[in-house]
C-alpha positions in Angstrom: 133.0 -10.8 -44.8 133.3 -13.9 -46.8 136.4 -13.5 -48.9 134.9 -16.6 -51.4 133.9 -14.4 -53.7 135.7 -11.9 -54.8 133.8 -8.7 -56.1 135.0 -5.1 -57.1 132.6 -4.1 -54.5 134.1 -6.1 -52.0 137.4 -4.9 -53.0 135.8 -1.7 -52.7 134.8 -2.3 -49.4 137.9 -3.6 -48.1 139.4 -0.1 -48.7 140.0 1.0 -45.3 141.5 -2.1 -44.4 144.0 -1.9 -46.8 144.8 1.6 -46.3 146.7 0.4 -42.9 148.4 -2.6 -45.0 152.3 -2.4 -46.1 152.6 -2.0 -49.5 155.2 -4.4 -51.1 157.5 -3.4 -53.8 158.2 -6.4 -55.8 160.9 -6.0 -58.3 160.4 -8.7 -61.4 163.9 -8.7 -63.4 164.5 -10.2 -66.9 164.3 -13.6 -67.0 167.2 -15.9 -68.2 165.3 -18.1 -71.5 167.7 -20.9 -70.6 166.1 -21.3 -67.2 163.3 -23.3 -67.5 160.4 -24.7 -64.6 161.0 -28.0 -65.4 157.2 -29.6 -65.4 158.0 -32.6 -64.0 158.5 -30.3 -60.4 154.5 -30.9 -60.7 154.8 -34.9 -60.2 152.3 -36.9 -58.0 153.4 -40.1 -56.1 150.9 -43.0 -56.0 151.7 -45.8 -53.5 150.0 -49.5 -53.1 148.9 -47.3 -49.4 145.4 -47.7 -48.0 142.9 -46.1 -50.6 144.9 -45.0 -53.2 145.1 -47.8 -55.5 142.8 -49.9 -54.5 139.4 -48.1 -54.5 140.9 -45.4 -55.6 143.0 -45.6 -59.4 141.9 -49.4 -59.7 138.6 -50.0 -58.6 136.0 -52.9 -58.3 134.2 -54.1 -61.3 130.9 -53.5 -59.9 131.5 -49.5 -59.0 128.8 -47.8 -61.5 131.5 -45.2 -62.9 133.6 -44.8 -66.0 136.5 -47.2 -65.9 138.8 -48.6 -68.7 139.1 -52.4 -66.9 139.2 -51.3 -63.8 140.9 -47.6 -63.8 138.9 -45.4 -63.0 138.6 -42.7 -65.5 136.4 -39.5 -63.9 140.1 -39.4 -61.5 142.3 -39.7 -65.1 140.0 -36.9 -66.1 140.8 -34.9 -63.6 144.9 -35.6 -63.6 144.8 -34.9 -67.6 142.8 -31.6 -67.2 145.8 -30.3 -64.2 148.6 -31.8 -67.0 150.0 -34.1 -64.1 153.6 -34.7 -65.9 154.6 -37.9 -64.0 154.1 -40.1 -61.8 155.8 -42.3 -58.5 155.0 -45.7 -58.0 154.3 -48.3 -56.5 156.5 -47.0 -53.2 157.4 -44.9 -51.0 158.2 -48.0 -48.1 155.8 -50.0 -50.4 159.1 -50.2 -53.0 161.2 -52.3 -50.9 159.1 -55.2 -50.5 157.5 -55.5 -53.9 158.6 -57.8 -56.4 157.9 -57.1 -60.1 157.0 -60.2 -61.4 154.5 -61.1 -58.5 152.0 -58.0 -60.5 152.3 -59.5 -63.6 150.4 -62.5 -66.1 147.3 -63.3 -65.4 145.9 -61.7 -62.7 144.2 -64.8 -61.1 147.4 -66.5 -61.6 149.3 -63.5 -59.1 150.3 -63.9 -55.9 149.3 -62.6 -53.2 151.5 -60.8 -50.1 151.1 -58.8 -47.3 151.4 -55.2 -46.8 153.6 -55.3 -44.2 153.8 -51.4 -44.6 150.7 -50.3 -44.6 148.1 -51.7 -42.4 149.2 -55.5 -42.5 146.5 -55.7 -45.4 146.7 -58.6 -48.1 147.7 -57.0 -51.8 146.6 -59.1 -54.3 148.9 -58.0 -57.1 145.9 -57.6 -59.4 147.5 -53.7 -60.2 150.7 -54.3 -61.6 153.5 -53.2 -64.3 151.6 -53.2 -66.8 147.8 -51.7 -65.1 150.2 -48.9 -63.7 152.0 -47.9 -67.1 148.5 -47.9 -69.4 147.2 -45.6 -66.0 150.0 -43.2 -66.9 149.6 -43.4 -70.7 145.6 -42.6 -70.1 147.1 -39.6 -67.9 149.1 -38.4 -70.5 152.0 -38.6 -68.0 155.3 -40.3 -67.4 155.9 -42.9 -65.2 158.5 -42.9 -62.2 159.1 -46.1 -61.0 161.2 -46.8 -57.6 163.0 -50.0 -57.5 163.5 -52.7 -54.9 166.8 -51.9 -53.3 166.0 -53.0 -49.6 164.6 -56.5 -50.0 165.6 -57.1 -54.0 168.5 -57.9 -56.3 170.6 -56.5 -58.7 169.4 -59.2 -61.0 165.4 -58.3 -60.3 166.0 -54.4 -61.1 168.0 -55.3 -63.9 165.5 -57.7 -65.7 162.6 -55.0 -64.7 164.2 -52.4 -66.7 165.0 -55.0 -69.9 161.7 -56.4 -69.7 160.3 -52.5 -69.8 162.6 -50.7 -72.3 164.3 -53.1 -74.3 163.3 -54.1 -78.3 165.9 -56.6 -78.4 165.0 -60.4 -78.3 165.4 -62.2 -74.8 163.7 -64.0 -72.3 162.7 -60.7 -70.6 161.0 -59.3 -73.5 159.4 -62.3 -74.7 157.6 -62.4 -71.7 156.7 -58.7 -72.4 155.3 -59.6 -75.5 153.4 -62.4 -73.8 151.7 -60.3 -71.1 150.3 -58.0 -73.9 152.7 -55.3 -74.9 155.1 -55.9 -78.3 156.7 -52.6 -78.0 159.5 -51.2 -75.4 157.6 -49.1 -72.9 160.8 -47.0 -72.6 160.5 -45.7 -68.8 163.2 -43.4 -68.1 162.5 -42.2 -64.4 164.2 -44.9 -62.3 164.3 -44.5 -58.4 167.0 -46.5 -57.0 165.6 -47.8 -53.8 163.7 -45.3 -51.2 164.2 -44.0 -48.2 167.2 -46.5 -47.5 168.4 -44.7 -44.0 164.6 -45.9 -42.8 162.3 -48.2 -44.3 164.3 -49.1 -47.4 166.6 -50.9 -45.5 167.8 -48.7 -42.6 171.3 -48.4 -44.5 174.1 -45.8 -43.7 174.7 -42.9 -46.1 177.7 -45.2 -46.8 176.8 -48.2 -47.7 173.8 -47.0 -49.8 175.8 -45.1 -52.0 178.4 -48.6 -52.9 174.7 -49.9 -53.3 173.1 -47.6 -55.5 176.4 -47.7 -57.6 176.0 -51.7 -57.7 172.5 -51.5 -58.9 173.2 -48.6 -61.3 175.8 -50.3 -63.4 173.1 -53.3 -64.2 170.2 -50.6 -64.8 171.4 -50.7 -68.7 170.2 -48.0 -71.3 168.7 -49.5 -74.3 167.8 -48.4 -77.5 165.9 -44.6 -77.3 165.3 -45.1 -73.6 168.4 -44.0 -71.4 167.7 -43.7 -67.8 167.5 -41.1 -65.5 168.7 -42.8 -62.5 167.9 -41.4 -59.2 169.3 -42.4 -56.3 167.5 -42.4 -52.9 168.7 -38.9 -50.8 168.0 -37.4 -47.5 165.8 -37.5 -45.1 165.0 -34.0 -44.5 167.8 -32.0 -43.5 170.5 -34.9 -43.3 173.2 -33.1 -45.1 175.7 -35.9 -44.4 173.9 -37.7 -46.9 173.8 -35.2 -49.0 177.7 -34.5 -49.2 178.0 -38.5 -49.4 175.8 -39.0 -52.4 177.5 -36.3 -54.5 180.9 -37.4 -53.2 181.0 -40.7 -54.0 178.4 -40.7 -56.7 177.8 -37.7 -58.3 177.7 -37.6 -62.0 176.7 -41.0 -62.2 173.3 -40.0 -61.0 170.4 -37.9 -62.4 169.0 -36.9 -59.9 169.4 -37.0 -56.1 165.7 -37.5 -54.0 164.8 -35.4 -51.0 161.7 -36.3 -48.6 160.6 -34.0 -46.2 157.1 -33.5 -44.8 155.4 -30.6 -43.1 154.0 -32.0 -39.9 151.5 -29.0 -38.1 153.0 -30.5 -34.4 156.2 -31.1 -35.2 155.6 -34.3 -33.4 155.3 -37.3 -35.3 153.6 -38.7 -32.5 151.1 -36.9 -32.2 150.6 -34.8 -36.0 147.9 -32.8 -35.2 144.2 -32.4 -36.8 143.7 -31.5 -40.6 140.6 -30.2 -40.0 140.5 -28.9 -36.4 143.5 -26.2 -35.2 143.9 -23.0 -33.3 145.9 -19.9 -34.9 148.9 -21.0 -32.8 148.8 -24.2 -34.5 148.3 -23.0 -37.8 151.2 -20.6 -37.6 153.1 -23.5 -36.3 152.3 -25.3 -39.7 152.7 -22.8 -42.0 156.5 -22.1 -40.3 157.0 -25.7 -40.5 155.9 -25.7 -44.3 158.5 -22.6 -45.2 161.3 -24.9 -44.2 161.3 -26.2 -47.1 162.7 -23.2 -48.6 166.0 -24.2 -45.6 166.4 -27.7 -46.8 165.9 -26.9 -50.5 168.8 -24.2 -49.9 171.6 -26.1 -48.1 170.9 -29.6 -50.0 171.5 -27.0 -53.0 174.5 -25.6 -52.0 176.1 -28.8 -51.0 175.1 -30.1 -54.8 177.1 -27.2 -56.1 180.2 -28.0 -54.5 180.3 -31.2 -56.8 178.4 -30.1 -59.1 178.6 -26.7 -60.0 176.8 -26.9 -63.6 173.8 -28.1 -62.1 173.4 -31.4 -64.1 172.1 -33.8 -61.2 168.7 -33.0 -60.5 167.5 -32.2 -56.5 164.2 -34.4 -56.9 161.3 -33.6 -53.7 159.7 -36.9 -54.4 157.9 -36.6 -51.2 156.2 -33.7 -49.9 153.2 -32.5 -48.6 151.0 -32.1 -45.1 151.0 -35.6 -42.4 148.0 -34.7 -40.0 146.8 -37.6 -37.9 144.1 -39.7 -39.8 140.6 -39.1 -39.7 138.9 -40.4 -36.6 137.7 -44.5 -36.7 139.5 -44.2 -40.1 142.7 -47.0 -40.7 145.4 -45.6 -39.1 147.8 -47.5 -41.8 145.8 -46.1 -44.4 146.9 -42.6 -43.6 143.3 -41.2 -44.6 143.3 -37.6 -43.8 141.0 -34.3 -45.0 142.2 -31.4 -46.9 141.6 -27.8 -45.7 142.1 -24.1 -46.8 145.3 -24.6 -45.0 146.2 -27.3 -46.9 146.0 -25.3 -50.5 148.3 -22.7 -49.0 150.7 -25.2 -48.0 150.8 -26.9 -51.7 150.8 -23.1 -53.2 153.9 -22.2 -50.7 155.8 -25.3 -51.3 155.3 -24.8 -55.1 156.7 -21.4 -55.1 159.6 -22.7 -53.5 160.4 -25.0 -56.3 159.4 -22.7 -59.0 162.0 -20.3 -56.9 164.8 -23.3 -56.9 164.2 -24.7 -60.6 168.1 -23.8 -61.6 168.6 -27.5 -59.1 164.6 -28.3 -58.5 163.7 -30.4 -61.7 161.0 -33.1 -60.0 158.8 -33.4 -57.1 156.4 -35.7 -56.2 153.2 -34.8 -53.8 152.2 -37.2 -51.6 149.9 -38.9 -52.6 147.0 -38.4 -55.2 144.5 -40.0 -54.1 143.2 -41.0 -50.4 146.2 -40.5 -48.9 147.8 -38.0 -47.0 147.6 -34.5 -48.7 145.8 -35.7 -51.7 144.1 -34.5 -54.8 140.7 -36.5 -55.0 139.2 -38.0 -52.1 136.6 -40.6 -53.3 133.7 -42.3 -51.4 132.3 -45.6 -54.0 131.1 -43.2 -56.8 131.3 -40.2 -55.7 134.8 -38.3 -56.0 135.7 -35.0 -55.0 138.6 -32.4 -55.8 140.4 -31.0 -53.0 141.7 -27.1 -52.1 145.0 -29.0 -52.8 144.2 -29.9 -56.3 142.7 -26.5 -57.1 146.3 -25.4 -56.4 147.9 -27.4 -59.1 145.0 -26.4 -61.6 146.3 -22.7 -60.9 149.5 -23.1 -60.8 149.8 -25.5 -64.5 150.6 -23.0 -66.1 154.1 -22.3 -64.9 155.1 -26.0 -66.2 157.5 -25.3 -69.1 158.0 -21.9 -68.6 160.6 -19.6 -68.1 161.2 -18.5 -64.7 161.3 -14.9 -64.1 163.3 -13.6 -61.1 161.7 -11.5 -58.2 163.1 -9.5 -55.6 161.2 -8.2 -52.5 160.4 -8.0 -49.1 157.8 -9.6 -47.2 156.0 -7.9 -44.0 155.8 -10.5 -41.1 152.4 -12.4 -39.8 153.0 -13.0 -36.3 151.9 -14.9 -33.4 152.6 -15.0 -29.7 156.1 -12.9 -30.5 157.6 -15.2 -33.2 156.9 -14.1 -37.0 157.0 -16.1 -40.6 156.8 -13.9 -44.4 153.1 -13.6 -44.9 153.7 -13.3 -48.6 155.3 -15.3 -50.9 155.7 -15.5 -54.6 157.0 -17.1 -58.3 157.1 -15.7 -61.8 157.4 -17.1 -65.5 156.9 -16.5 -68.9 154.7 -18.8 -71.2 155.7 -20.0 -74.6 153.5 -17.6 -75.7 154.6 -14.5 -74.2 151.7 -14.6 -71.6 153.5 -13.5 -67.9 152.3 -16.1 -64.6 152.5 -14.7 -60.9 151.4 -16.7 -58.3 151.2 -15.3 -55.1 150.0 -16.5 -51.7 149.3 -14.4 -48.3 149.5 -16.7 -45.4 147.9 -14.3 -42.8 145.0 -15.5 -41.9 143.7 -11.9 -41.0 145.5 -9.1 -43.0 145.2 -8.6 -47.3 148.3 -7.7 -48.5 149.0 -4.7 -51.4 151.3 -5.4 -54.1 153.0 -2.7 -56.3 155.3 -4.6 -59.3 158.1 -3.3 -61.7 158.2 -5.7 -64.3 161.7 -5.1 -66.0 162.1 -5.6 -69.6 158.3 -7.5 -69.9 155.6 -5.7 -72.2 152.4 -6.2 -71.3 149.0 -4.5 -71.5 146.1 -6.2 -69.7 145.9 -8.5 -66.4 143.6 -11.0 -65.2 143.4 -13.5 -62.5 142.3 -16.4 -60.1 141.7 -16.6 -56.8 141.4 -19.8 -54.0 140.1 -18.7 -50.7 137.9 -19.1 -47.8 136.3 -18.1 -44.9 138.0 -19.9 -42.6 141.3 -22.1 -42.8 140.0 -25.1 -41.7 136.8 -25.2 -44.4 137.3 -28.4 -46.8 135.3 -30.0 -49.6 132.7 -32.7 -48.7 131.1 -35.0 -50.3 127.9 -33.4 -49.6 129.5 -30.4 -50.7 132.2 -30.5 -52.9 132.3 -27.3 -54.1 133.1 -25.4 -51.1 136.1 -24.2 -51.9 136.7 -23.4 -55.7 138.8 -20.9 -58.0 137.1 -18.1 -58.9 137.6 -14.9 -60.9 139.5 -12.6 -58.8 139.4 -8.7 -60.1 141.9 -6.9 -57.7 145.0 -6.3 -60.1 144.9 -3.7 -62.2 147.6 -1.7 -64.6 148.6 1.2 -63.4 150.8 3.3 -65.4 153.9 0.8 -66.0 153.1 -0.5 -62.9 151.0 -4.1 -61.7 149.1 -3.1 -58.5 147.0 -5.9 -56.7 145.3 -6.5 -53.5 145.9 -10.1 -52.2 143.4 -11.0 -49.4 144.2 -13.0 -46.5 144.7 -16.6 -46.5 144.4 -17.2 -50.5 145.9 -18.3 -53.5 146.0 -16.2 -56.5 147.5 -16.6 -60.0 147.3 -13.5 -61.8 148.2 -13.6 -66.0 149.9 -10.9 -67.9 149.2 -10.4 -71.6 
C-alpha cells in the first residue's frame, strides 16, 4: 500500500496491522510558560559553496524569473512562507578567508579571489555585505554573520561591525552611507571565527579561546544593537573544547556553536548515496542522526557546570545529512539529492532541539540551497522544494512556543540484532492556546499507535499533517516535484480525555490541538 495518501479507509485497512503494534503511552505534563522554543533553533546557513549563492540566492541577470537585482525571489518566497528566522553567512570554511570589504562598492570595482574552499572556483565578490543583508530583510529574517578569525584581524572584524551597527559619524559609516545604506543595519548575531580546531585555522581549544576573547573586546555594542557574540565550539563530541570555552570564557559569550553532521557511512571517505541505500544502511543513518540527542546532552551538561542559569546559548550552526555528491556533479560543490530519509532526519534532529530548548536557542541547517541537505534545489528556472523543506513548513509552528514536556517509552526498530527508538516526539503550546505534536516513526515497515494524557491542557478537536512515502529513497525531481508533499492526515482522534493516533511507518506528522 502506498502510504502517500492517507485515507480513513486506508486507516481502516491498516487495522490488522496495527492490532500487533505496541501501543505507546505518552504522558504530556504542564508546560513551564517561561520555557520558550526559541525560533531562531529553525535558522538556515548559506555559504559562498558551489550553487548556493551563485545560481542559487543571487542569480544571472538573464535567468527569466522574479528577482529584485539579482535575488531571486520565487526561493525568498518560499523561505518567508516556512518563517526562516535567521540566517549564517557567508561561511562555514568560506569565513576564514573572506574579507569584508573585498564585497563591497561597486560591484565591477570588486575584487576578485579564489575559492580555495570549495572547488578552487573564482568568487567575484559581486554578492556582498550589503546583497546578503537586503536578502535577509526580503526574508523577513535575521542575519548571522561569522567573522574572519583564521585569516583576518581584530581591526577587520572590528570595522565590520561599526560600519554595520553604528549611527555615529566615522570613516566606517561614512563609507556605509556611500555604498547606499544611511541607517545602522544593527546585526546582532556575530560568529566569532568557525570551525577554528579545522578549517578556521586549525587552532587548539586553547588558544582559540585567548583569541576569541581578543576579537570580542573590539566587537563594540553600539547604540540599540548589542551583540550576541558566539564563539566557535566543538567539533562534534570534543568535550575538551567544550569545558575550555566555558572555563575560560564563559559569560563573556552568548552563545557557544556546535557542528556535527550525520554521515549514513560513518566514513567520511566514503559517505554513502543520498538516493541509493539498503535497510542496513538506512538504519545505520538514522542511528548516526539520534546522536545528536548524545552530543546535545553532554555539551549540555558540561555548560551547566559553569553556567547553571542557562544564559549562554548551545548554538547547532551546522547540521544536517553529508551523502557523497551526485554522480559527474562538482565534488567541491557538495551537490547532493534529498530523500524520504532525508525529511526524517531534519524532523528527528528538530525534535531534539525542540526537546533541549532550556540550552538549544539557534541552529543552523546546512545549507538552503544546492548544497548538502538543502531546502530548494534549482535547475536555471525551475526550482523545487525538498522532503527537507516540507519538514520545516510542519514543524513552524513550534517557533515561539512554549515547550510542553513528554514522557514515554519508545518500542525498538531493529536490524541485524542492534536496535534505535522508532518513535520520537516534541510538544508546545501556541500563543493562542492551540497544542503542536510532532511525531516521527523511523521504521521503515511498522505504524506505530499512540495513546496521550495531556495533563492540565483543554482541548476539544484534533487535526493534522502528514509527510510520507512509499519508499525512503523517493525524492522530488524536477520533472516531478511534487512527489513527496504534506497532506491531510486523519488518524488521531479524541477519545474520551485521551489523544489516540496511528503514525504510519517512515513519516512525519504534526498533529494540532484546539
Amino acid at each position: 500500500m502506498n502510504l502517500k495518501k492517507i485515507t480513513l479507509t486506508a486507516l481502516a485497512g491498516l487495522t490488522a496491522t496495527f492490532s500487533f503494534s505496541q501501543t505507546v503511552n505518552i504522558t504530556a505534563k504542564a508546560g513551564d510558560p517561561n520555557r520558550i522554543i526559541d525560533r531562531n533553533i529553525y535558522g538556515h546557513f548559506s555559504e559562498h559553496l558551489g550553487r548556493c549563492i551563485y545560481d542559487g540566492f543571487w542569480v544571472s541577470p538573464d535567468l527569466n524569473v522574479p528577482k529584485k537585482d539579482r535575488i531571486r525571489l520565487d526561493i525568498v518566497d518560499a523561505l518567508k512562507k516556512i518563517k526562516v528566522p535567521n540566517l549564517r553567512w557567508p561561511g562555514g570554511c568560506f569565513a576564514d578567508e573572506y574579507h569584508w570589504r573585498d564585497g563591497i562598492g561597486p560591484r565591477d570595482q570588486r575584487p576578485k579571489m579564489v575559492n580555495t574552499n570549495w572547488g578552487g572556483v573564482t568568487e567575484d565578490n559581486s554578492f556582498g555585505t550589503h546583497e546578503f543583508l537586503e536578502l535577509c530583510e526580503l526574508i523577513g529574517c535575521e542575519p548571522y554573520i561569522a567573522g574572519n578569525v583564521g585569516s583576518g584581524t581584530v581591526e577587520e572584524m572590528a570595522k565590520w561591525v561599526e560600519y554595520l551597527n553604528s549611527s555615529a559619524e566615522s570613516p566606517m559609516t561614512n563609507l556605509r552611507k556611500q555604498n547606499g545604506h544611511p541607517e545602522a543595519y544593527k546585526v546582532k548575531f556575530w560568529g566569532v571565527g568557525n570551525e577554528s580546531w579545522g578549517c578556521g585555522g586549525d587552532m587548539t581549544a586553547e588558544f582559540y579561546t585567548d583569541q576569541y576573547k581578543r576579537y570580542a573586546v573590539y566587537a563594540r555594542n553600539y547604540k540599540d544593537a548589542p551583540l550576541k557574540k558566539i564563539a566557535s565550539g566543538a567539533n562534534s563530541d570534543d568535550y575538551h573544547w567544550t569545558e575550555t570555552a566555558m572555563k575560560n570564557i564563559g559569560r563573556r559569550m552568548w552563545g557557544l556553536s556546535l557542528h556535527y553532521y550525520t554521515i549514513p557511512t560513518g566514513d567520511w571517505g566514503k559517505k554513502g548515496s543520498a538516493t541509493s541505500f539498503t535497510d542496513a544502511e538506512y538504519f545505520k543513518t538514522m542511528k548516526n542522526c539520534l546522536h545528536m540527542e548524545e552530543l546535545v546532552t553532554k555539551h549540555s551538561a558540561i555548560m551547566d557546570k559553569y553556567d547553571p542559569e542557562k544564559k549562554v546559548a548551545l548554538v547547532v550552526d551546522e547540521w544536517g545529512v553529508w551523502t557523497d555528491v551526485e554522480p559527474g556533479t562538482n565534488p567541491g560543490f557538495l551537490y547532493q539529492q534529498n530523500s524520504m530519509r532525508d525529511a526524517l532526519i531534519a524532523g528527528t534532529t528538530l525534535n531534539i532541539f525542540n526537546n533541549h530548548s532550556d540550552r538549544v536557542k539557534v541552529a543552523s541547517l546546512a545549507q538552503s540551497i544546492n548544497v548538502l541537505q538543502s531546502l530548494i534545489l534549482t535547475d536555471r528556472e525551475k526550482m523545487i522544494l525538498t522532503p527537507t523543506y516540507h519538514v520545516f513548513d510542519l514543524y513552524k509552528v513550534h517557533q515561539d512556543a512554549e515547550y510542553i514536556p513528554l514522557s514515554f517509552t519508545s518500542p525498538d526498530y531493529s536490524v541485524d540484532g542492534k536496535s534505535i527508538p522508532a518513535l520520537n516526539v516534541s510538544a508546545s503550546k501556541d500563543k493562542s492556546g492551540a497544542i503542536h505534536i510532532s511525531l516521527v516513526n523511523l521504521d521503515p515497515a511498522k505504524p506505530i499507535k499512540i495513546q496521550t494524557a495531556l495533563e492540565g491542557q483543554s482541548w476539544k478537536s484534533v487535526s493534522g499533517q502528514i509527510l510520507t512515502s512509499a519508499k525512503l529513497t523517493d525524492i522530488n525531481t524536477f520533472d516531478k516535484p511534487n512527489n513527496i508533499h504534506i497532506e491531510k492526515y486523519a488518524g488521531a482522534k479524541k477519545q474520551g480525555s485521551q489523544l489516540v493516533a496511528e503514525i504510519p511507518a517512515k513519516s512525519v506528522v504534526v498533529l494540532e490541538l484546539k
